[in-house]
C-alpha positions in Angstrom: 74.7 107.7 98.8 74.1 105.6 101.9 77.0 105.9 104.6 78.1 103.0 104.5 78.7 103.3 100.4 80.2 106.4 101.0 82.7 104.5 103.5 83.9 102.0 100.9 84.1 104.7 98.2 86.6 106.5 101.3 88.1 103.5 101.9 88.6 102.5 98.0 90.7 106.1 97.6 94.1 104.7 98.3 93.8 101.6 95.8 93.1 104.1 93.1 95.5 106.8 94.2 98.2 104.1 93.9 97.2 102.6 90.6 97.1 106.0 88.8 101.1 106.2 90.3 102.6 102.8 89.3 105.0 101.9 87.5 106.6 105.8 87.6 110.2 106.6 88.0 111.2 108.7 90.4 112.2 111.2 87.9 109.0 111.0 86.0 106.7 111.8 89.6 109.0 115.0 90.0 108.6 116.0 85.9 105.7 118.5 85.5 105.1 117.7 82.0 101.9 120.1 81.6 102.5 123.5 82.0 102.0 125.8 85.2 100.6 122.5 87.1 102.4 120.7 89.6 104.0 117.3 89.2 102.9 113.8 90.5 104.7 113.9 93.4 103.2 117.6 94.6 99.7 116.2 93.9 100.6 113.4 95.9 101.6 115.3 98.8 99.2 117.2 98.6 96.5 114.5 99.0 98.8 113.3 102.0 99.1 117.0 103.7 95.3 117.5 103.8 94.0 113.3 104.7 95.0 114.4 108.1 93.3 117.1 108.0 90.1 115.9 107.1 90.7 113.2 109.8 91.4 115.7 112.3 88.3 117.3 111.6 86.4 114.7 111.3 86.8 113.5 114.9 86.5 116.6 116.6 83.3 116.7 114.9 82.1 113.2 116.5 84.1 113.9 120.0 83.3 118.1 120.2 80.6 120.6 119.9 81.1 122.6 116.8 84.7 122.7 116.9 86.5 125.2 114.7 88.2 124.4 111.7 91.0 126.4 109.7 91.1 127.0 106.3 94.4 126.0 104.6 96.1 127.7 101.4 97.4 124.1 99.2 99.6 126.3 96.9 101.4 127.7 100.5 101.6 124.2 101.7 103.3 123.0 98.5 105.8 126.1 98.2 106.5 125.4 101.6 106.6 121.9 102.5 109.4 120.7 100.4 107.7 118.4 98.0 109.8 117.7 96.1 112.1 116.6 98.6 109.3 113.8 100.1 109.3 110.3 99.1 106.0 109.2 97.0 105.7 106.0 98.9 106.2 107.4 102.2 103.1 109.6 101.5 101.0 106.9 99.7 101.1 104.9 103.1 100.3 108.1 105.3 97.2 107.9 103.1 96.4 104.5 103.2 96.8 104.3 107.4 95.1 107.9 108.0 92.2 106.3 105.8 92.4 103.0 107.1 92.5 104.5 110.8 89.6 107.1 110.3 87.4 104.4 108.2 87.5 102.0 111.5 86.3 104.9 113.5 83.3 106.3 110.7 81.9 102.8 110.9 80.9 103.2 114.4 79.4 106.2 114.1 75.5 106.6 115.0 73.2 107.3 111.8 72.5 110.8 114.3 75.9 111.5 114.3 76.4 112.3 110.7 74.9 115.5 111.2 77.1 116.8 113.5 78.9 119.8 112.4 81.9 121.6 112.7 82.2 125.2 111.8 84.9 126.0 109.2 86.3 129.4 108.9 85.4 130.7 105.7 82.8 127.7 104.4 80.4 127.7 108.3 78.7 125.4 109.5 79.6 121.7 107.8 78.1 118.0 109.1 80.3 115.1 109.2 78.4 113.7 106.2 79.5 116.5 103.9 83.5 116.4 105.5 83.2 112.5 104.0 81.2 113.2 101.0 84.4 116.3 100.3 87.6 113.9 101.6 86.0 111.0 99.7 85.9 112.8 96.2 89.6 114.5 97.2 91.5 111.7 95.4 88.9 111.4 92.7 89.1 114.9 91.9 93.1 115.0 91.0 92.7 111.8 89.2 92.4 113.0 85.5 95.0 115.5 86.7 97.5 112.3 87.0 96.2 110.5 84.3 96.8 114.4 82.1 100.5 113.8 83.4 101.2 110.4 82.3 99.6 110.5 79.3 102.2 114.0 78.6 104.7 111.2 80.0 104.1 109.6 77.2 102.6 106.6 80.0 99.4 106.4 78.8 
């Protein structure tokens, strides 16, 4: 995929995130309908918790050489990041500006730039590309996981 595909699919992330969401009660985002899986909401924040980390990563990779990035645990950052105590459209607009903010930045970036790499702790050496390519598919991936939830909603 050229970059500039792979920016609009980034860019598109949002939009989809915040179709597969509508029209939910707040009781209904909280409900985990499916057994031993989280609920809307804590797939929600969990998108939210780790967009700014991608971001963060992402420009250390354009502004530093090989910076280090950490590793984080998502079931330790939703036992311990109360959330269900966040507010879903609070998080769907973190989303939407960290994307926004980021995707303004990614358009400038040189066609030699995308092989810059930072050097994650357990997964080495990764280019900018590949950070995209990962936060890009990050909202696509938990998709069918919503859509599991409604549909056990009884939301279709």
């Amino acid at each position: 995929m050229h970059p500039h595909e792979l920016l609009a699919a980034y860019g598109a992330g949002p939009g989809q995130l915040r179709r597969a969401v509508s029209g939910m009660s707040a009781e209904q985002v909280r409900a985990r309908p499916v057994a031993g899986k989280w609920s809307v909401l804590e797939v929600v924040c969990h998108l939210a918790d780790f967009e700014p980390i991608y971001a963060d990563r992402m420009k250390r990779v354009l502004a530093e050489d090989e910076p280090l990035m950490l590793s984080g645990d998502p079931d330790r950052f939703a036992s311990k990041l109360a959330y269900h105590q966040r507010d879903l459209e609070e998080e769907l607009r973190l989303i939407e500006t960290v994307r926004g903010q980021m995707g303004r930045i990614l358009q400038t970036v040189a066609d030699t730039d995308w092989q810059r790499c930072g050097r994650h702790s357990s997964d080495g050496l990764i280019p900018l590309r590949t950070l995209l390519e990962r936060v890009t598919g990050h909202i696509g991936h938990h998709l069918p996981f919503l859509a599991e939830k409604r549909a056990a909603l009884g939301l279709g």
